[in-house]
C-alpha positions in Angstrom: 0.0 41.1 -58.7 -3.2 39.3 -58.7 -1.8 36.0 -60.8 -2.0 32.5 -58.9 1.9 32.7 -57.6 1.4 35.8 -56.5 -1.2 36.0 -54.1 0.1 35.5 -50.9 1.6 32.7 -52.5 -1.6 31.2 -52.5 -0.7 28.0 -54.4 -1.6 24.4 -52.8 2.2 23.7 -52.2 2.1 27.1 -50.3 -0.9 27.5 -47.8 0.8 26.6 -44.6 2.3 23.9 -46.3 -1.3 22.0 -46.1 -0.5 19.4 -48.8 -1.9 15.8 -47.1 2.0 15.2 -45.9 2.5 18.3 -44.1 -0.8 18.9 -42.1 1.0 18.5 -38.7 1.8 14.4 -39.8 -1.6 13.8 -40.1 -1.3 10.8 -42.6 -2.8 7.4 -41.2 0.6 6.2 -40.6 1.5 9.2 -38.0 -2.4 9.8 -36.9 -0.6 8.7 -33.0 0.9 5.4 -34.9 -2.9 4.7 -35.2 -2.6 2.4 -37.6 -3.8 -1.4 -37.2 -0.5 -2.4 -37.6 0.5 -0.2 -34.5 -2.5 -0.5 -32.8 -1.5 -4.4 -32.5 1.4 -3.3 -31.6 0.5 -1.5 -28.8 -1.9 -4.4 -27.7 0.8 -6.7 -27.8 2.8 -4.1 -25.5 -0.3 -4.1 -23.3 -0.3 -7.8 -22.7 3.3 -8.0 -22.1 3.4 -5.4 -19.5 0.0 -6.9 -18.3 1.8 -10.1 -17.6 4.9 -9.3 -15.7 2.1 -6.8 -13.3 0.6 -10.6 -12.9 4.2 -12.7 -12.3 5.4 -9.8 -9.8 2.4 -9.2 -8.3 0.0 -12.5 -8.5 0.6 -15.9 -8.1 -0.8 -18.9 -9.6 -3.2 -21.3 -7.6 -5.0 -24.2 -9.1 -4.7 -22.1 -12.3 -6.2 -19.0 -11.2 -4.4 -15.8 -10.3 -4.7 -15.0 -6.6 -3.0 -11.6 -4.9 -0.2 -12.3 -3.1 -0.5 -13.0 0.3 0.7 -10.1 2.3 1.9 -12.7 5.6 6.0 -13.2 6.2 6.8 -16.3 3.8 9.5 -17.3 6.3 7.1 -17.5 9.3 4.8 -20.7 10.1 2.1 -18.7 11.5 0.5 -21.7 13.9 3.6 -20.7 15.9 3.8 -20.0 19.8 3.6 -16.1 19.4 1.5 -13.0 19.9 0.3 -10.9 16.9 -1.0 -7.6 16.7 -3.9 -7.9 14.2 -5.4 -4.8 12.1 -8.6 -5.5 9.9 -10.3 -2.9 7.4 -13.8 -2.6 6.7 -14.4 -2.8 2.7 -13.6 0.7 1.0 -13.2 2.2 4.6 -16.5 2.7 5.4 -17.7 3.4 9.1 -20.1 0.5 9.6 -18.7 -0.6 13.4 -20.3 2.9 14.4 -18.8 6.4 15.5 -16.6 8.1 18.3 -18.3 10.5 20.4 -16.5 12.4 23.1 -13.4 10.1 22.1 -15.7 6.9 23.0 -16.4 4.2 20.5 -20.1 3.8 20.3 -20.9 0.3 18.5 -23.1 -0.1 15.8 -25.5 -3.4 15.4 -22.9 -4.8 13.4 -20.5 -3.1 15.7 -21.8 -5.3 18.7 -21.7 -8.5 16.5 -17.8 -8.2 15.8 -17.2 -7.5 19.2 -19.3 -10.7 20.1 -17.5 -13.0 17.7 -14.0 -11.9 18.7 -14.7 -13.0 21.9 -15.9 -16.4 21.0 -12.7 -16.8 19.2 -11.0 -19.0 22.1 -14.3 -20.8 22.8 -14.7 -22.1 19.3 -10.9 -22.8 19.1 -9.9 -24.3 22.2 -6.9 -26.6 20.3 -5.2 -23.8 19.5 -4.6 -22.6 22.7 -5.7 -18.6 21.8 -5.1 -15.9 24.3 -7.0 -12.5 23.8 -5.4 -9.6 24.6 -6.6 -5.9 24.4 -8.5 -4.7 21.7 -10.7 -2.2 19.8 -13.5 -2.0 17.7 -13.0 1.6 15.7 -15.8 3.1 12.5 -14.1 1.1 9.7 -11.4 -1.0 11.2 -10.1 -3.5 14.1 -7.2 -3.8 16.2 -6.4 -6.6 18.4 -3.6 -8.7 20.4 -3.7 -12.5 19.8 -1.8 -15.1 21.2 -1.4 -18.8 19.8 -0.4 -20.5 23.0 1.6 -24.1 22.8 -0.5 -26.6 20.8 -0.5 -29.9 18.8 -0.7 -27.9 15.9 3.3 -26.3 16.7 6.3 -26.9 18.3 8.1 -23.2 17.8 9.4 -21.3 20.9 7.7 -17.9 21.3 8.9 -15.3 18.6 11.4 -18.0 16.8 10.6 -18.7 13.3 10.3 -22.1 11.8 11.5 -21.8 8.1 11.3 -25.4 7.3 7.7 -25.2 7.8 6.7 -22.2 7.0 2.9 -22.7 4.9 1.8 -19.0 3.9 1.3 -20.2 0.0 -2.3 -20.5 -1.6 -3.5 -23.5 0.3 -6.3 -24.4 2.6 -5.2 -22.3 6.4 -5.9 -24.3 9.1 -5.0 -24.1 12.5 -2.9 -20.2 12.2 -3.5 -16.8 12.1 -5.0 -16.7 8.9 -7.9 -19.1 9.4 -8.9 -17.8 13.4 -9.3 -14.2 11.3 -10.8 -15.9 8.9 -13.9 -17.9 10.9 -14.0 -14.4 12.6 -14.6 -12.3 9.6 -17.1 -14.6 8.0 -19.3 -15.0 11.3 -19.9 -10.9 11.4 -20.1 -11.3 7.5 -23.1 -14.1 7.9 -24.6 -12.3 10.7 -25.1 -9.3 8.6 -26.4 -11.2 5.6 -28.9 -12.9 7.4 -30.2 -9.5 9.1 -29.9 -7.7 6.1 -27.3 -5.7 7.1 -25.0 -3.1 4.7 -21.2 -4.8 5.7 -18.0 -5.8 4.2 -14.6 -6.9 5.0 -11.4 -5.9 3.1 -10.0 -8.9 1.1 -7.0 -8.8 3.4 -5.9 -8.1 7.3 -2.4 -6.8 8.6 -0.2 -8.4 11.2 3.0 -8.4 12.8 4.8 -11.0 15.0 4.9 -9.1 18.3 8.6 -9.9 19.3 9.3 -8.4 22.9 7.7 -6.9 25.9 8.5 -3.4 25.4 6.7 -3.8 21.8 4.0 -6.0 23.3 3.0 -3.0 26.2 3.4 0.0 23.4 0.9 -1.7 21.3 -1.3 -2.6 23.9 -1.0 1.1 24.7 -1.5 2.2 20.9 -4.0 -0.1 20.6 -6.5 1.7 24.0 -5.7 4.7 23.0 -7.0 4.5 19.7 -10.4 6.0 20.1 -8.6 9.3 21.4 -6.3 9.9 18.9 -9.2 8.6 16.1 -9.5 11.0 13.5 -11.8 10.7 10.9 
């Protein structure tokens, strides 16, 4: 039975079914809808998705995308009221130095943030800033802060004032955001000018300290943080 049809059904139309149509799809059109026409398609399904990331997550500022900010929209942080602040170190990195024996010893750079957060009342007297405890740790910072009363705010301690609320993407003066601020680029200059390896992460963490029991449990969390470091 050694004719064309007969071996093994041999014949093109019969090897597997291996004709261009039937090799698993494998025409241009269903190469993964590889075509240009579907490869624009898929661009144009990139950029949309692209896009709403941006609305949701980015707003507009002089016509750049900025992140969002991550402070309370509904708080006017130049308010009468203690924060507890938590700033990272870029990528995590340990450049404040290291815990031995559940001490914090304090790297050259270390030292400087220490110095700087310090000064903060000093340089700000207007504002009315109170330091409370806090604690240089490897590749972050934790402190109390207290905006006292001031020219700069008329809120009672812990009372939000929605009306003038002013977290958007403009210039921060007088609040929260620009005391971290002048603190995180003096330890940034510092270690630019002494050729030192340092960076901040873009952002810092707050919360509006509302009560005394929260107040003395941070405080606590906050000295007790070398102990309980783990890294």
């Amino acid at each position: 039975d050694a004719s064309p049809l007969n071996r093994r059904d041999a014949s093109p139309l019969n090897r597997r079914d291996a004709s261009p149509l039937n090799r698993r799809d494998a025409s241009p059109l269903n190469r993964r809808d590889a075509s240009p026409l579907n490869r624009r398609d898929a661009s144009r399904l990139f950029n949309k998705k692209l896009y709403f990331y941006k609305k949701t997550q980015m707003a507009k500022y002089k016509n750049k995308y900025r992140i969002e900010s991550a402070r309370a929209q509904w708080w006017d942080y130049r308010s009468n009221a203690s924060y507890f602040v938590t700033i990272n170190t870029a990528k995590g990195w340990n450049y404040f130095g290291e815990i031995i024996n559940c001490k914090m010893i304090l790297s050259e750079i270390g030292s400087i943030a220490e110095s700087e957060w310090l000064k903060t009342p000093l340089i700000r007297p207007d504002m009315n800033i109170t330091l409370d405890e806090f604690q240089i740790m490897p590749n972050h910072f934790h402190a109390i802060i207290t905006i006292g009363k001031n020219k700069f705010n008329t809120a009672q301690n812990g009372q939000p004032i929605k009306t003038q609320a002013k977290n958007k993407f403009e210039p921060q003066r007088k609040n929260l955001g620009s005391v971290i601020g002048g603190f995180k680029r003096a330890v940034t200059t510092y270690a630019r000018k002494n050729n030192i390896t340092f960076g901040w992460h873009t952002r810092f963490y707050e919360s509006i300290i509302r009560d005394e029991d929260s107040f003395d449990r941070i405080r606590q969390y906050i000295k007790l943080n070398p102990e309980n470091y783990k890294s």
